[in-house]
C-alpha positions as CSV (number, residue, x, y, z in Angstrom):
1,X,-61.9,19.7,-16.3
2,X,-62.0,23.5,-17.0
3,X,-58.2,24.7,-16.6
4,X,-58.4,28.1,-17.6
5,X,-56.4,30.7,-15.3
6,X,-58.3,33.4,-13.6
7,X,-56.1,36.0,-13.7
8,X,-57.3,37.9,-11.0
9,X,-57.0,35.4,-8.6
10,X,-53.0,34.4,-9.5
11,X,-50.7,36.7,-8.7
12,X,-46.8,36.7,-7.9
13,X,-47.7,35.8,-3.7
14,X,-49.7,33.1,-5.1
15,X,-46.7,31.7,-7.4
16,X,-43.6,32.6,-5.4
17,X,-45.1,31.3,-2.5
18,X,-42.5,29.0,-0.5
19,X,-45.1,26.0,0.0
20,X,-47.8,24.4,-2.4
21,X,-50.8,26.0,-3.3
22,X,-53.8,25.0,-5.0
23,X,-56.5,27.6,-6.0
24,X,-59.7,25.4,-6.4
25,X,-63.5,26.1,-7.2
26,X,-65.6,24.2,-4.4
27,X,-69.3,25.9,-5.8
28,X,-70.6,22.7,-6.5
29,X,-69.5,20.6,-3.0
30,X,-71.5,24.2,-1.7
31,X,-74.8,22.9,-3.6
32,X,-74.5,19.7,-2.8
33,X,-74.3,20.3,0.8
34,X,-77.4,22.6,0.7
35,X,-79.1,20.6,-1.4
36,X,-78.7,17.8,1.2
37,X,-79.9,20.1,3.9
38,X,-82.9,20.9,2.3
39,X,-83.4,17.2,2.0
40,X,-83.4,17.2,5.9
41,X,-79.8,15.4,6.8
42,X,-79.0,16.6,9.8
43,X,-76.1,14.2,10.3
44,X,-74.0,14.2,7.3
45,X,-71.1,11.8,8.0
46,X,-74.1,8.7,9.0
47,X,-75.3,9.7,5.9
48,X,-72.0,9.9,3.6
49,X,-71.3,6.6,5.5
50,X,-74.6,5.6,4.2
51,X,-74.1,6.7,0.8
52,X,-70.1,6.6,-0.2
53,X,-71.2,7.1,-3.8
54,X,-72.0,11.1,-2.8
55,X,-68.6,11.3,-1.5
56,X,-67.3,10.6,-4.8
57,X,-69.7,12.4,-6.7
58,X,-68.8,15.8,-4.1
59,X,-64.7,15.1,-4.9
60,X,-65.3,15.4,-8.5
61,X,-67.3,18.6,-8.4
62,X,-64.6,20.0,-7.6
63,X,-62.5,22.4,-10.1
64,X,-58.9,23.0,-9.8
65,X,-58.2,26.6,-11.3
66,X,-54.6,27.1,-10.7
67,X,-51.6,25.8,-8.8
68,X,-48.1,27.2,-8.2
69,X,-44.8,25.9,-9.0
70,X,-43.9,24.6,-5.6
71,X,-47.1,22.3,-6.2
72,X,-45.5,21.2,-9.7
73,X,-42.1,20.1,-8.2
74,X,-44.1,18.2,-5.6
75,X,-46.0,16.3,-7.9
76,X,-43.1,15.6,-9.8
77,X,-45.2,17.6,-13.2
78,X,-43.5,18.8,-15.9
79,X,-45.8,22.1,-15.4
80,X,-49.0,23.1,-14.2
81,X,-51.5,21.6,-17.0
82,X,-49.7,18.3,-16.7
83,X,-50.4,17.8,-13.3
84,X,-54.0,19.0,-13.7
85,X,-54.1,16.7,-16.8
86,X,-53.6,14.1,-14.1
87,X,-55.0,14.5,-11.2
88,X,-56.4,11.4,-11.8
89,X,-53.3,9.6,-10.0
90,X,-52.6,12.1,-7.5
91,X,-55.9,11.6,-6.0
92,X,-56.5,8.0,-5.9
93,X,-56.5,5.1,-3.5
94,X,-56.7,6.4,-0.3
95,X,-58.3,10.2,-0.9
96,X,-62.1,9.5,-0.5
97,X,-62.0,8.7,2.9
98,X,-59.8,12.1,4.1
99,X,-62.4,13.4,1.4
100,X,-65.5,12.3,3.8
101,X,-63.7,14.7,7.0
102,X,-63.0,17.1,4.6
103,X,-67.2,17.3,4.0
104,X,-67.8,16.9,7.4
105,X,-65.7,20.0,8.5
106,X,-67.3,22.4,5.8
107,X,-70.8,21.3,6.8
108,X,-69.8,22.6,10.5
109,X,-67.2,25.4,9.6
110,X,-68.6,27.2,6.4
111,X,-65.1,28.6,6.0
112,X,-62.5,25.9,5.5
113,X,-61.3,22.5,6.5
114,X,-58.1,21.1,7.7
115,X,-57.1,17.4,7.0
116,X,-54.3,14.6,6.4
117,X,-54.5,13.0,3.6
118,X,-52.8,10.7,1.2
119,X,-51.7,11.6,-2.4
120,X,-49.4,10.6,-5.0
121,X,-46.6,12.2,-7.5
122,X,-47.1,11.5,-11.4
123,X,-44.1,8.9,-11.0
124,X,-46.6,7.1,-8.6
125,X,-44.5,8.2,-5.2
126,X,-46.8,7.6,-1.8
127,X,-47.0,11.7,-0.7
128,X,-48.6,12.2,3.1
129,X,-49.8,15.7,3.1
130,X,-51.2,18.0,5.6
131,X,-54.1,19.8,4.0
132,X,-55.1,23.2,4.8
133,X,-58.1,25.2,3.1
134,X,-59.8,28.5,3.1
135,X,-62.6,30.4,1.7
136,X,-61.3,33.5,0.0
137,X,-63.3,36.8,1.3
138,X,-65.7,37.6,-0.8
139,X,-66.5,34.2,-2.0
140,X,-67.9,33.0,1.1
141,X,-71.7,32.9,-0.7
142,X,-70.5,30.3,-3.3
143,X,-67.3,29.4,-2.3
144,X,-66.2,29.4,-5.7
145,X,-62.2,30.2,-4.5
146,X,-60.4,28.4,-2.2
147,X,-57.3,28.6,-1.6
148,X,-55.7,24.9,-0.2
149,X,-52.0,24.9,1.0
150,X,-50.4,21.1,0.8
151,X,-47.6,20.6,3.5
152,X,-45.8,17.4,2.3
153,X,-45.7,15.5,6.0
154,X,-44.1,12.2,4.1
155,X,-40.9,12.0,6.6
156,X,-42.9,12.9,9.6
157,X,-45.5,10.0,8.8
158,X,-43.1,7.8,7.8
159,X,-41.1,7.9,11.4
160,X,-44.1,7.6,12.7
161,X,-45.2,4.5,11.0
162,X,-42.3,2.9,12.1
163,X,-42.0,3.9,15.5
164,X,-45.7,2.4,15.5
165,X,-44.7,-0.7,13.6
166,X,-41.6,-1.0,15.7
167,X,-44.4,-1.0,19.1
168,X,-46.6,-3.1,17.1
169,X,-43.5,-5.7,17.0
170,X,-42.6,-4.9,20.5
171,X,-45.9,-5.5,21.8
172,X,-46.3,-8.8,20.1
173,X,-43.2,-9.9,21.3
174,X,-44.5,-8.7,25.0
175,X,-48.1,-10.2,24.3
176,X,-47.2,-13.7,22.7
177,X,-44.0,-14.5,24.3
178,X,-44.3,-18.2,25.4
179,X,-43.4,-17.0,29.1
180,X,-45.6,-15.1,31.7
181,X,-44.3,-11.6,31.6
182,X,-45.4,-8.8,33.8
183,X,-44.7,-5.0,33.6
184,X,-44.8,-3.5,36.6
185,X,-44.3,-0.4,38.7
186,X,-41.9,-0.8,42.1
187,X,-41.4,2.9,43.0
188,X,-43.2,3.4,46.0
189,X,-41.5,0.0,47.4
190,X,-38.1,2.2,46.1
191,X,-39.5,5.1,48.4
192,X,-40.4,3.2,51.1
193,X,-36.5,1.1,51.2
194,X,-35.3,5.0,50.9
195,X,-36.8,6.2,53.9
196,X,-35.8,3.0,55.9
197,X,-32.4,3.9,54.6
198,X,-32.5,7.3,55.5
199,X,-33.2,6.6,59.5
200,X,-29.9,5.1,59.6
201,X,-30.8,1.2,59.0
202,X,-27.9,-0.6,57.3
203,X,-28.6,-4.1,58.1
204,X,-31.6,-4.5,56.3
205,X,-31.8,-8.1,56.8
206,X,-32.0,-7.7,60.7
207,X,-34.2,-4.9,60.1
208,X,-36.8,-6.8,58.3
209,X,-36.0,-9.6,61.6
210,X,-37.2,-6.9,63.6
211,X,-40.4,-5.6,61.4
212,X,-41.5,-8.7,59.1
213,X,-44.7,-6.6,58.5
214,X,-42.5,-4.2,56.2
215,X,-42.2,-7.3,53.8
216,X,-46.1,-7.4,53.6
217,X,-46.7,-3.5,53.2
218,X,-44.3,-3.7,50.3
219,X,-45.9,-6.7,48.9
220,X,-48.7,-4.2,48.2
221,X,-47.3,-1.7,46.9
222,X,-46.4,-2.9,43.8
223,X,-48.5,-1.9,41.2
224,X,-48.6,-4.6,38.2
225,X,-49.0,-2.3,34.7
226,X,-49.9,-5.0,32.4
227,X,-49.7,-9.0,31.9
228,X,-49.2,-10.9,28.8
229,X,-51.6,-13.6,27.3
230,X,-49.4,-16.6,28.8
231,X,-49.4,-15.0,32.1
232,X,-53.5,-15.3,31.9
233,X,-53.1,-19.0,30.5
234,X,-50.5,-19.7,33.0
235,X,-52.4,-18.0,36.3
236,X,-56.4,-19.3,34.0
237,X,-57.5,-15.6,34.8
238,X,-60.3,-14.7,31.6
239,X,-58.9,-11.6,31.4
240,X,-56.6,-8.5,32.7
241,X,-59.1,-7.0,34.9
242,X,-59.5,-10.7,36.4
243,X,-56.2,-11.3,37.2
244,X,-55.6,-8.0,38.6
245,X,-58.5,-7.7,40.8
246,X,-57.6,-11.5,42.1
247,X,-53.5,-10.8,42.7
248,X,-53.8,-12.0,46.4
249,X,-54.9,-15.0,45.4
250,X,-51.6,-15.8,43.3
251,X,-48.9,-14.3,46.0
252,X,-49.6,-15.5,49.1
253,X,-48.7,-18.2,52.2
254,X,-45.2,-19.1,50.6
255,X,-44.7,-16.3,48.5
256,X,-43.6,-13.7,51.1
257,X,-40.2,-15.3,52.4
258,X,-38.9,-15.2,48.4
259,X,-40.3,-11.2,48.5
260,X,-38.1,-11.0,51.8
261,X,-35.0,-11.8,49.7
262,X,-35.7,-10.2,46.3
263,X,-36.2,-6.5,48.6
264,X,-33.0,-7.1,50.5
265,X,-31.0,-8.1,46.8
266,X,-32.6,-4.8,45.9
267,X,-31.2,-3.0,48.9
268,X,-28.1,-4.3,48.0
269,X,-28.1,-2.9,44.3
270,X,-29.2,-6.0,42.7
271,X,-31.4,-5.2,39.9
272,X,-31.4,-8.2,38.2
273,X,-32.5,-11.0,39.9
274,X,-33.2,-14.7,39.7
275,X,-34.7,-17.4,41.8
276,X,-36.9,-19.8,42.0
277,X,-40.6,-18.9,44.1
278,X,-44.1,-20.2,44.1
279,X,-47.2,-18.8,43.1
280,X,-50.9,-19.6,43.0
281,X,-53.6,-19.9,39.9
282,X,-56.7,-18.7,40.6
283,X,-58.0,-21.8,41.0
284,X,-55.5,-22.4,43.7
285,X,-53.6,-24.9,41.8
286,X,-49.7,-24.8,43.3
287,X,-47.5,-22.9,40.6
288,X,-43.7,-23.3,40.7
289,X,-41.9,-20.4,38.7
290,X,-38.4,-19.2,37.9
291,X,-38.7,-15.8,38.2
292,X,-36.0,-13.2,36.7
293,X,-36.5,-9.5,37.8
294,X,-35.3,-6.5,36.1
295,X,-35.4,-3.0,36.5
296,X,-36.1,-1.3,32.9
297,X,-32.7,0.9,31.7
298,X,-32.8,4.5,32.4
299,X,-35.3,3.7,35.8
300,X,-32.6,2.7,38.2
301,X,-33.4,5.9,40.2
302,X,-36.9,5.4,41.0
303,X,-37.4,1.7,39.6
304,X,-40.8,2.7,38.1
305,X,-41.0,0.5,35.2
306,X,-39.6,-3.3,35.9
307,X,-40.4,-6.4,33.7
308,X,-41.1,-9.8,35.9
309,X,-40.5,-12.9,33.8
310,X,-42.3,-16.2,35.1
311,X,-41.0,-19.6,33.7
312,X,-43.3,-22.4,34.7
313,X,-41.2,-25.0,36.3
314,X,-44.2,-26.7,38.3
315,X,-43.4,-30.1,36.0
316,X,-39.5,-30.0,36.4
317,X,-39.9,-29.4,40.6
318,X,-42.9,-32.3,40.3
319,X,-39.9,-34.6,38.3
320,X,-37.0,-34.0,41.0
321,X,-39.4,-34.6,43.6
322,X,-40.4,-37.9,42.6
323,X,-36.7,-38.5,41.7
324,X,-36.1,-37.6,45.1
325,X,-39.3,-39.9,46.5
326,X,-37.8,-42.8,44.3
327,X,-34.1,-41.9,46.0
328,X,-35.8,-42.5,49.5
329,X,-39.1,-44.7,48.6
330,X,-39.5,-48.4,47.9
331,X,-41.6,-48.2,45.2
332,X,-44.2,-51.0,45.4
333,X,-44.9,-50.4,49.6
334,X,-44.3,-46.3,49.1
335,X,-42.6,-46.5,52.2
336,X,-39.3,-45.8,53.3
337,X,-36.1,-47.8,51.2
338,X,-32.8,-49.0,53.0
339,X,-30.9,-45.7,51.9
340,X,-33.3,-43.4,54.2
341,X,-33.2,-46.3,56.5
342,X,-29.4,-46.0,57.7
343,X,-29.2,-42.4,56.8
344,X,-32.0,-42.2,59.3
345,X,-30.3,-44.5,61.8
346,X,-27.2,-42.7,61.6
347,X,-29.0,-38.9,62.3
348,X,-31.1,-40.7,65.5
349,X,-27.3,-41.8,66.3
350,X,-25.9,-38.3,66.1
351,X,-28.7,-35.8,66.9
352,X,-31.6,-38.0,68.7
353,X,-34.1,-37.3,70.3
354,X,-34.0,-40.5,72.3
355,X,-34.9,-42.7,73.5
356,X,-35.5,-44.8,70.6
357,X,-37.4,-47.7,69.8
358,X,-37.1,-50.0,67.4
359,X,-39.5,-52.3,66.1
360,X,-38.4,-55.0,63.3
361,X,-41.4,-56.8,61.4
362,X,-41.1,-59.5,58.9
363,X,-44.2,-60.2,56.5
364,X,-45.2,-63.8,57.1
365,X,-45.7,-66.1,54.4
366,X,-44.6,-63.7,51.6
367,X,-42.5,-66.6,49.3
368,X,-45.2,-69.6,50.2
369,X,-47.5,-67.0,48.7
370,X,-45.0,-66.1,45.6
371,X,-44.5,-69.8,45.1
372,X,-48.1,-70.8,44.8
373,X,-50.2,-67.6,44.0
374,X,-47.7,-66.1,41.6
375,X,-45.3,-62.6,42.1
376,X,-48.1,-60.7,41.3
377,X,-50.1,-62.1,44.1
378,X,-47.2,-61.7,46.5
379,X,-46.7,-58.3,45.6
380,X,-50.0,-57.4,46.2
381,X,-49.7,-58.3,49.8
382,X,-46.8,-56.1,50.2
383,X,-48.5,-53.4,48.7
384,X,-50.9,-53.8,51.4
385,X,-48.4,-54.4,54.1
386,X,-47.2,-50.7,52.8
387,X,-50.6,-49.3,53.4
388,X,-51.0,-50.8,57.0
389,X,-47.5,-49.6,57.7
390,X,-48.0,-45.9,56.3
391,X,-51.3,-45.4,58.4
392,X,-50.2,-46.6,61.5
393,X,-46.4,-44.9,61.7
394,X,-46.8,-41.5,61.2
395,X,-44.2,-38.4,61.7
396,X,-41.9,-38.0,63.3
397,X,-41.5,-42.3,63.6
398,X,-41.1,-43.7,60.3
399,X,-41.1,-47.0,59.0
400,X,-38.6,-48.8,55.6
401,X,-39.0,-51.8,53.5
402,X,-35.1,-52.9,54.5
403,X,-35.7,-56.1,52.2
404,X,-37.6,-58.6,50.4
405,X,-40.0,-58.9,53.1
406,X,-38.4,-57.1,56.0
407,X,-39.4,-53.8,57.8
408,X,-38.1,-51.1,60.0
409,X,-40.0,-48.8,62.0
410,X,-37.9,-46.4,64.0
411,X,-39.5,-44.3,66.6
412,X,-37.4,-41.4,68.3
413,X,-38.9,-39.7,71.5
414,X,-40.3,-43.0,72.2
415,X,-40.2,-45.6,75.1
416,X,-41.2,-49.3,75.6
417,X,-45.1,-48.2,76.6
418,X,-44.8,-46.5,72.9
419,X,-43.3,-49.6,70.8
420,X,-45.6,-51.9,72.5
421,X,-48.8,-49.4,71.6
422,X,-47.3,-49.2,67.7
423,X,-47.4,-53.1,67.6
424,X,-51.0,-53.2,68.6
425,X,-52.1,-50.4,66.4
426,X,-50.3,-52.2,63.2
427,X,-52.3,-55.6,64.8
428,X,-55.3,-54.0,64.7
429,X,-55.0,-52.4,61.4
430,X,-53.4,-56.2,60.1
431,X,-56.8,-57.5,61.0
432,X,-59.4,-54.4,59.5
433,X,-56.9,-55.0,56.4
434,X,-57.7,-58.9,56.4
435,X,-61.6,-58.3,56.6
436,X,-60.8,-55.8,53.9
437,X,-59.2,-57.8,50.6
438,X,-59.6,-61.7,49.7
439,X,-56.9,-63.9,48.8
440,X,-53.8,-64.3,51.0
441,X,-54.3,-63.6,54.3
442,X,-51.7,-60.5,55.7
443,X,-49.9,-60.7,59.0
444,X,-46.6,-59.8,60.6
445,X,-44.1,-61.0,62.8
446,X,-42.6,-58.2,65.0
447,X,-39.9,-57.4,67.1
448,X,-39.6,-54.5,69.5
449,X,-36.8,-53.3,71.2
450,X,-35.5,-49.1,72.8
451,X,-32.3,-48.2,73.0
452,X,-30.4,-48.7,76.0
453,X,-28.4,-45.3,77.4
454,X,-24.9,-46.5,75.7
455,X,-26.2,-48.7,73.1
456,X,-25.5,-48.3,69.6
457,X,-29.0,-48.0,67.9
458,X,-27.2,-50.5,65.1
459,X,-27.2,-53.0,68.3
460,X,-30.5,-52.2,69.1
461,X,-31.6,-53.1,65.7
462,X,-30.2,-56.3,66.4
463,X,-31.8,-57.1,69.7
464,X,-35.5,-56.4,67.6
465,X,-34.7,-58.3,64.7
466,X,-33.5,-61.7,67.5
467,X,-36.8,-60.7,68.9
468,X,-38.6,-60.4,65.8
469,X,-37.1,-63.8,64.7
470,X,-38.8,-65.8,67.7
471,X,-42.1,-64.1,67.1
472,X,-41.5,-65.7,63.4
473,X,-40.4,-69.0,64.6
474,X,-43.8,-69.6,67.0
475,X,-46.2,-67.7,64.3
476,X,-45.1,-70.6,61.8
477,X,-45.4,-73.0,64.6
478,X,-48.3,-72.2,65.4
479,X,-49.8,-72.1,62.0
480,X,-48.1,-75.4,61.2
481,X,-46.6,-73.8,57.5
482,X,-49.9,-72.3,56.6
483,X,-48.8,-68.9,55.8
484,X,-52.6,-68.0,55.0
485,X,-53.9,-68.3,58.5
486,X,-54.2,-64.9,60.4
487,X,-52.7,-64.6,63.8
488,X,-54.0,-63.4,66.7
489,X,-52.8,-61.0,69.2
490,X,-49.8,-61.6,71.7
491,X,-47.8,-59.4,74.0
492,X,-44.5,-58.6,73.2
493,X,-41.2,-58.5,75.1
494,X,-39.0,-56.4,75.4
């Protein structure tokens, strides 16, 4: 590389300047880029693209004639021809591709180029540096002086790799966080709770009593800002776009009343809620959540940036309610167990509505069939002594397995004309059940009794079961101990 000084070019400005200078000879990049014009490129970064060798071969062509002594401290040089004895390592690595816009800009400019690039001291120190380069008059035919100034940007670049690293992390934690996080924007439901407020309303609660359709027109106002990837696994949306356009399919029918509390928690101050709602995929399946709600720090004033969190507690909810179906269920009939039984006894006591009837049935024949068929046979026929059960007695009558073989079915509201119609409904469904399954043959002995006005429904229970005992006693006379022989139908007394 020729380093000899053109005096006429260096001057006291040039060295005294307060900022890196380079004085370079860019004659050759000029030929190149006519020659490649007379070749006919018209678009020269598709072709540099095309050929990255050229860009090379241009960066080279390139002759550094002087630089001043702010340049030399940069580079960490002992003086001026030790750095240009080494611009090998200050423009390595990263330099070809700053190089390419560098090109581009003197192909469209024909007077200079600006640029950020990447360089390096002699001690092998990253430098970021913007670069700024003019044509000196009177060299604008061969561009053989140009004057470059080299504005070391290191600290700038630095902050802003890390602020950018630092959102990178942010945004992964936001985008792969194993819960369904939302980011959205409340402020016109802040507006609209403002101007409610300022008309005088201070019991918000009784307000939204009196206009329920506020709840809704807040509803959709919210504007949802972005949605992580477990919110589209969790809600099976494809994408953001799909989810967004589809939000009235995931809040919706039970989804309002929890809104109705979170805005009045929010009138109250509360910005950090918690509580458990439900929510739709967009498949309709039923979503239980726990949602937490919080308004962002610093946005208290106009609650324009909040972040939703959505725990999916749809397996936990579907746990406690079969703990709670086991808690009131017989678990081989899936009707009713003894515990619901008296606790419902005791609330038809207290509350009503009566009058009640009672009807008390015993499953005939259950141990002969344990005894010679096996449990599992006998079981069997009380499973299906649970489904003729469950399809005649519907709400608001219900009907428990009280023992082995023993049954309740209570009936509020309900007369004698309405326990003797139950009794032929479970008949009739006794005999579809019989034509239905082989094996042992299903049948019940029944008792019916309603509540007199100042009888204890505990004694009425009694006067069904006596009943239900002499249906028993002439079903097994009549069958003469075979358990297996269906009954016909008889009246009932009451």
């Amino acid at each position: 590389m020729d380093t000899r000084y053109d005096a006429d070019a260096i001057g006291d400005i040039f060295q005294l300047a307060p900022l890196p200078l380079w004085l370079e000879d860019f004659s050759a990049v000029k030929k190149l880029l006519d020659a490649w014009r007379a070749e006919g490129v018209t678009n020269l970064r598709a072709h540099l693209e095309a050929n990255p060798e050229l860009v090379r071969k241009a960066a080279l062509s390139i002759r550094v004639i002087a630089v001043n002594q702010k340049t030399v401290e940069l580079f960490e040089a002992d003086d001026a021809d030790h750095l240009i004895a080494h611009l090998d390592i200050v423009f390595s690595r990263d330099m070809l591709s700053s190089h390419m816009g560098e090109l581009c800009q003197l192909w469209e400019r024909d007077d200079g180029f600006e640029s950020q690039a990447v360089n390096y001291t002699l001690s092998g120190r990253r430098l970021d540096v913007q670069l700024k380069a003019r044509i000196l008059p009177g060299h604008e035919a061969d561009w053989s002086r140009v004057i470059l100034s080299t504005e070391d940007v290191t600290e700038r670049e630095e902050g802003r790799r890390r602020l950018a690293s630092s959102e990178a992390f942010a945004r992964g934690l936001f985008e792969y966080s194993p819960i369904s996080l939302w980011v959205e924007d409340f402020s016109v439901v802040k507006t609209l709770m403002d101007e409610v407020r300022d008309r005088g309303v201070v019991d918000f609660r009784t307000f939204l009593d009196v206009h329920p359709e506020f709840v809704g027109r807040c509803m959709s106002e919210i504007r949802v800002l972005d949605v992580n990837q477990h919110t589209l696994d969790l809600f099976k949306a494809e994408d953001k776009a799909m989810l967004l356009s589809r939000l009235g399919e995931v809040f919706r029918d039970d989804m309002e009343p929890h809104f109705r509390e979170q805005l009045i928690d929010l009138w109250n101050g509360t910005l950090f809620q918690q509580r458990e709602v439900v929510n739709y995929t967009l498949d309709g399946e039923l979503l239980h959540v726990h949602l937490q709600f919080s308004v962002f720090p610093g946005r208290d004033s106009d609650w324009s940036l909040v972040q939703v969190a959505l725990t999916d507690i749809t397996a936990r909810k579907k746990a406690e309610a079969y703990l709670e179906f086991l808690g009131k269920h017989d678990i081989l009939t899936k009707l009713y167990n003894r515990s619901f039984f008296v606790d419902e006894l005791n609330r038809l006591e207290r509350k009503g509505p009566a009058p009640v009837t009672v009807i008390v049935a015993d499953l005939n024949g259950l141990k002969a069939v344990n005894d010679t068929l096996g449990h599992a046979a006998g079981d069997a026929l009380l499973r299906r002594a649970g489904e003729v059960l469950r399809e005649a007695v519907q709400k608001p009558h219900c009907a428990a397995r009280i023992g082995g073989d023993e049954f309740v079915i209570l009936l509020p509201a309900s007369g004698e004309a309405d326990g003797l119609q139950m009794v032929a409904d479970i008949e009739e469904l006794v005999e579809v059940n019989n034509q239905f399954y082989t094996g042992a043959v299903l049948s019940f002995s029944l008792g019916v009794a309603t509540a007199m006005q100042t009888e204890r429904l505990e004694d009425t229970v009694k006067r069904a079961d006596k009943r239900m005992y002499e249906e028993k006693r002439r079903h097994y006379a009549e069958a003469g101990g075979d358990a297996g022989k269906p009954r016909g139908k008889r009246s009932r007394q009451m």
